[in-house]
N, C-alpha and C positions, 0 to 999 in steps of 0.2 A: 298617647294611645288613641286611637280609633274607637268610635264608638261602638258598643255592643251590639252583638246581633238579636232579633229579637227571632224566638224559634215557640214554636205554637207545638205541644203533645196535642195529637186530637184523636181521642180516645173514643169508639164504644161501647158501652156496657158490655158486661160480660152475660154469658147466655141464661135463660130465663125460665121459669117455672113450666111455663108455656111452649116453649120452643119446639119442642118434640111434634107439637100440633101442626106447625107452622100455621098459625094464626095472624091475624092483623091486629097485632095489639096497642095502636098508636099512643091515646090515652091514660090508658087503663092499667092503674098502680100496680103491679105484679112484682116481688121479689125473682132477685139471681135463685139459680140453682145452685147444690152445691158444686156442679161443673162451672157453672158463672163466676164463684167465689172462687175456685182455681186459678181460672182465667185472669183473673184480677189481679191476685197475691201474685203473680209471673210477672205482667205487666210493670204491679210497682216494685219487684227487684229489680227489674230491668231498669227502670227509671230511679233507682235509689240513685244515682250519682249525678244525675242532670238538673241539679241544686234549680229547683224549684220557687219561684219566687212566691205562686198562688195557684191554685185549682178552683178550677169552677166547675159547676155542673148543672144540668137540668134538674126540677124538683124531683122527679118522678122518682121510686123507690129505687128501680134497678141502677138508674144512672148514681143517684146518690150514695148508695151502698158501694157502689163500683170507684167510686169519689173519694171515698173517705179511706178505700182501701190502697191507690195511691198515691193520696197525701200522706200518710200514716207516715210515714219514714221521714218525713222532710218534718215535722211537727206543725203539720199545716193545720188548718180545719177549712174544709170544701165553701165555697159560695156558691149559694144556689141562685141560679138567674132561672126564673119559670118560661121567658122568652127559649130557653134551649130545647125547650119539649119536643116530642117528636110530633108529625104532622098530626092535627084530629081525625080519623078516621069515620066519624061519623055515626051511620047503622051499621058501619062494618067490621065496629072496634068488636074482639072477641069473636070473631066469625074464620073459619076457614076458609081459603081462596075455592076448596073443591066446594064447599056449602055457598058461598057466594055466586059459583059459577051456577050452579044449580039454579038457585032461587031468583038468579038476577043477569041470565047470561049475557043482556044486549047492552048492562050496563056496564057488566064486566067486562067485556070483548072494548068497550069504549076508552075504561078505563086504562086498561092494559098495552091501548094505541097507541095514546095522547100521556103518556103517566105525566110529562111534566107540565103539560095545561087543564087537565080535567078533575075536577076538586073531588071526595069523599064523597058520595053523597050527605047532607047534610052537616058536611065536614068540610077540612083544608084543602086547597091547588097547591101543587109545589110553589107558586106565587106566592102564597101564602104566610108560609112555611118562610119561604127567604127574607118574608116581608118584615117578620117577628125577630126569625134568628140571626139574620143580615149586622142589622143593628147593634145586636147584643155585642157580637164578635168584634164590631167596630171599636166598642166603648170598653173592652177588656181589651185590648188591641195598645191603646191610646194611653189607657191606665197602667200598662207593661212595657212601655217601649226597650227597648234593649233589656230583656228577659226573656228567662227559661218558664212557661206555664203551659198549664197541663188544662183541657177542657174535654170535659166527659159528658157527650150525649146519643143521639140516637141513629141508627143507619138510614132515615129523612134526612135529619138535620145535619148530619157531616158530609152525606153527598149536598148538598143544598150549599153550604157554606164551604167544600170543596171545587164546586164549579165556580162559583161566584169568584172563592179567591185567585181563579187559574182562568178566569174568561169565558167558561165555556156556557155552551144554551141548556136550559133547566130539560130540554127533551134529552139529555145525553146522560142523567141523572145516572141514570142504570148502568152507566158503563164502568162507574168508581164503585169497587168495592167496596164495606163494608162490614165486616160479619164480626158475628159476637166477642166481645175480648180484643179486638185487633186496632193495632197503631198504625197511624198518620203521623206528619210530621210536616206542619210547613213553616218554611223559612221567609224571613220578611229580606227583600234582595229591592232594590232599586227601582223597578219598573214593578213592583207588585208582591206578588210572591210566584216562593218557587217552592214545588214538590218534591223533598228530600228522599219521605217515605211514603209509602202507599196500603193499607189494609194490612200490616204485619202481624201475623196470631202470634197469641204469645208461647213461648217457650215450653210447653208443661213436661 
């Protein structure tokens, strides 16, 4: 037999207390909604049969609740790695993009140019972001070779670690979807990896 393939779940949290705001919530511990919690309980029937070796997740509330939701079937219990967080957002954690633009339009126009070179104010670069969550992916990567695992974090951190695994430049960040609840899926192939799935909402 051939060796096993090693295939990456790479999950978002499901949607958030906050969501309705559209907020920049980067850091800032917030539970799922119970729409989040939906989203989640879908996800992990969907994956009830892709015999899961291990889940990991970011600390933060929403990823971990979304974590344990599923592993729950497999009899896992989630590893938090705090390197999966999503990017720091700075003075702009808790702020709306309309109130930001407001208060801070030349920085926001800046931001919005450059997203995958220009850091938070007193917060992350997408450089950043890669610099932390880059790593982490590596060393659960390494620790699973030929396994099925599930990793749950943030719409930063899976476009971040979705370019990186596919080659692309951190300015194109915005072009992989991400939205709350929704699967990825990448496959470890010979030259790298490959992208099976891309942003899939779940089922509800």
């Amino acid at each position: 037999m051939g060796a096993r393939q090693t295939l990456i779940y790479l999950l978002r949290h499901g949607e958030v207390v906050l969501a309705e705001t559209r907020r920049f919530i980067g850091h800032l511990d917030v539970p799922l909604s119970a729409h989040g919690e939906r989203q989640s309980r879908a996800q992990a029937a969907r994956l009830a049969g892709a015999r899961l070796a291990a889940v990991f997740t970011s600390d933060l509330e929403r990823a971990r609740r979304t974590a344990e939701i599923i592993a729950s079937p497999h009899g896992l219990t989630p590893t938090m790695i705090p390197a999966l967080r999503e990017m720091a957002m700075g003075r702009w954690d808790g702020r709306t993009a309309e109130e930001i633009r407001r208060s801070e339009p030349a920085a926001f126009a800046d931001w919005m140019a450059r997203v995958g070179e220009v850091p938070f104010p007193e917060g992350e670069s997408v450089p950043d972001l890669r610099a932390r969550a880059w790593p982490a992916f590596v060393a659960i990567v390494a620790a699973h070779a030929g396994e099925s695992i599930a990793i749950v974090a943030h719409g930063g951190t899976n476009r971040a670690l979705l370019c990186t695994a596919l080659g692309l430049e951190l300015h194109r960040i915005l072009a992989l979807g991400q939205d709350c609840g929704a699967l990825s899926v990448l496959e470890r192939v010979a030259e790298g990896w490959r992208l099976a799935r891309l942003n899939e909402p779940p089922m509800l």
